[in-house]
Steps between C-alpha positions, in 0.01 A plus 500: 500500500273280678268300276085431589322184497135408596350220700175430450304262780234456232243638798140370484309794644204438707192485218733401237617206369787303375432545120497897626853469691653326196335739217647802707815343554583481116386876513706634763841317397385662118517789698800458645679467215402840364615638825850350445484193730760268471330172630148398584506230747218263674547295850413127527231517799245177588174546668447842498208649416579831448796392250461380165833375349566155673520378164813707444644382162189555324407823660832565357420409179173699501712861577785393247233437228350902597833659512807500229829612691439487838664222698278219653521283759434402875629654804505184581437101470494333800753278426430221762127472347643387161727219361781725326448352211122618423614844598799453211199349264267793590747804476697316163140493352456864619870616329371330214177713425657828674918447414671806691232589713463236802634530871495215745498616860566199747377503870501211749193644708160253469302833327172290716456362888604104527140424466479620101883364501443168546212526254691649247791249525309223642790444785733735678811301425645799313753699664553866550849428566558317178445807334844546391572173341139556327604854334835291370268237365300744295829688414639186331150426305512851380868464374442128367832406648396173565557474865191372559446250239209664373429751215232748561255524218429748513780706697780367373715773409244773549630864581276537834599793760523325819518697842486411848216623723525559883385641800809409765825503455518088370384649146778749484722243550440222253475807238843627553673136525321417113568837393101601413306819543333503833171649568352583854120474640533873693173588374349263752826376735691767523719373848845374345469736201838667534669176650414333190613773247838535687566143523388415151741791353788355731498189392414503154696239257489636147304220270494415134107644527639830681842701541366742841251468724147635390242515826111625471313569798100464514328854591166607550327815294185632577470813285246768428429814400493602848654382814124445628365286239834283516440464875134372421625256191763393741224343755433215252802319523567630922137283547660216284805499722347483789261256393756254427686559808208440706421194322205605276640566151222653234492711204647758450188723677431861364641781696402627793519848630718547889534136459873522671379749749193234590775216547588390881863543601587113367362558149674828491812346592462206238447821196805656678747210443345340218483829300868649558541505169272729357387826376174616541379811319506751224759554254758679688453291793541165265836732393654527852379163584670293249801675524534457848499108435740526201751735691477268831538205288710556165234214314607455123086459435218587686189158511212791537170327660164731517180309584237728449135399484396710196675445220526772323648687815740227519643593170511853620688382774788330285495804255586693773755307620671469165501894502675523876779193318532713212597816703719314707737413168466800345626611898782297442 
């Protein structure tokens, strides 16, 4: 009975703007509580022009203030960009307006190149590898045990659904030793996906916060009407991929028909491996493809990701995707 989950890039198209992205992000997470969604969630990225939610806690609290019972929350916080304490302060104030309804996904990747890094933090001195002992630290603010000599106001005591992010197998790891739900970034590095499912269920240590292991996987959803017109919506995020793999990130750009076809063999190999994880096309081809991944990978929840230029074909897109979830439990 796998669950369904959406996260949202907050994409500035090409034309648009970020008042736009935002505006239609508070739309599309309405809408993805009417389609059943169980969590909305928004990734901490710096320097991007193309993405709008860098300022993650209050993009947060702009979809939580649109919606009523769908969960909120990032997938993820950088954690080495932030003190654990402001990230306590900021997700204890966000419990506080939304109480039941906020997720904290943790990652250890930059989200930016060292450039916007070191302008962000001002040095590098934070550490990747302290990770770890930084999830602990926001643990213990959470649960005002006093370890640290400090009480979080707020965050002290708040009820805040904290997951681990990853996209290698270190993630997987640290989740099952504290006993937290893990979530994996397959919707853009897919390489270590089943490594890091098998070795998170393996070594899994129940936890106060959870009894079994719970694992989400990210997966991509293009859907339209007709295999065709998924193929062309598809082209918008293929040219964002290999825009930032090349070095040239932009907008999200509108779509462009053949644009795969027009691709040399190294940008078709860059769609190939970044896009493993994805279905491309109309309703019964959305079906077969999200099944595939379920069956393959036994995920308790499905992280959904469809960036589509046009926004009201986005929302298609996700409707239609809800539909191929819904037929898979009434399957079961």
């Amino acid at each position: 009975m796998t669950a369904y989950s959406l996260l949202d890039l907050v994409p500035v198209v090409e034309g648009g703007t970020v008042a736009g992205a935002l505006a239609n992000a508070a739309d599309l997470a309405a809408h993805a509580e009417r389609l059943g969604f169980t969590r909305y969630w928004v990734a901490e990225h710096h320097g991007m022009t193309g993405i709008a939610s860098a300022a993650t806690a209050v993009v947060i609290a702009h979809v939580a203030a649109a919606t009523r019972t769908i969960r909120v929350g990032a997938g993820g916080i950088m954690l080495p960009n932030h003190a654990p304490l402001v990230i306590a302060e900021q997700f204890g104030t966000l419990d506080a307006l939304f109480p039941g309804r906020i997720d904290l996904g943790l990652g250890r990747a930059p989200g930016s190149d060292q450039r916007v890094a070191r302008a962000m933090r001002r040095t590098l001195e934070t550490d990747a590898n302290a990770f770890p002992q930084d999830v602990l630290e926001l643990q213990s603010y959470f649960a005002d045990d006093g370890q640290t000599g400090i009480s979080a106001t707020p965050g002290a005591g708040a009820n805040v659904d904290m997951w681990i992010l990853g996209s290698s197998t270190f993630g997987a790891q640290l989740a099952a030793a504290l006993g937290l739900p893990y979530a994996f970034a397959s919707h853009f590095a897919p390489d270590a996906l089943d490594q890091a499912i098998a070795i998170y269920r393996r070594d899994f240590r129940p936890s106060a916060r959870l009894a079994r292991s719970h694992v989400m996987a990210g997966f991509n959803v293009f859907g339209a009407d007709t295999d065709e017109e998924a193929e062309l919506l598809a082209s918008s995020q293929q040219q964002a991929f290999v825009a930032l793999r090349t070095g040239n990130p932009r907008q999200l750009p509108p779509p462009v028909p053949g644009y795969r076809a027009s691709l040399p063999s190294q940008g078709k190999a860059i769609l190939d491996h970044v896009l493993q994880c994805s279905a491309v096309g109309g309703p019964a081809t959305i079906a077969r493809g999200i099944a595939a991944f379920v069956e393959r990978t036994g995920v308790d929840e499905l992280m959904l990701t469809s960036s589509i230029f046009d926004h009201q074909a986005r929302k298609r897109s996700l409707t239609i995707a809800a539909n191929a979830v819904g037929d898979l439990k009434l399957a079961a």
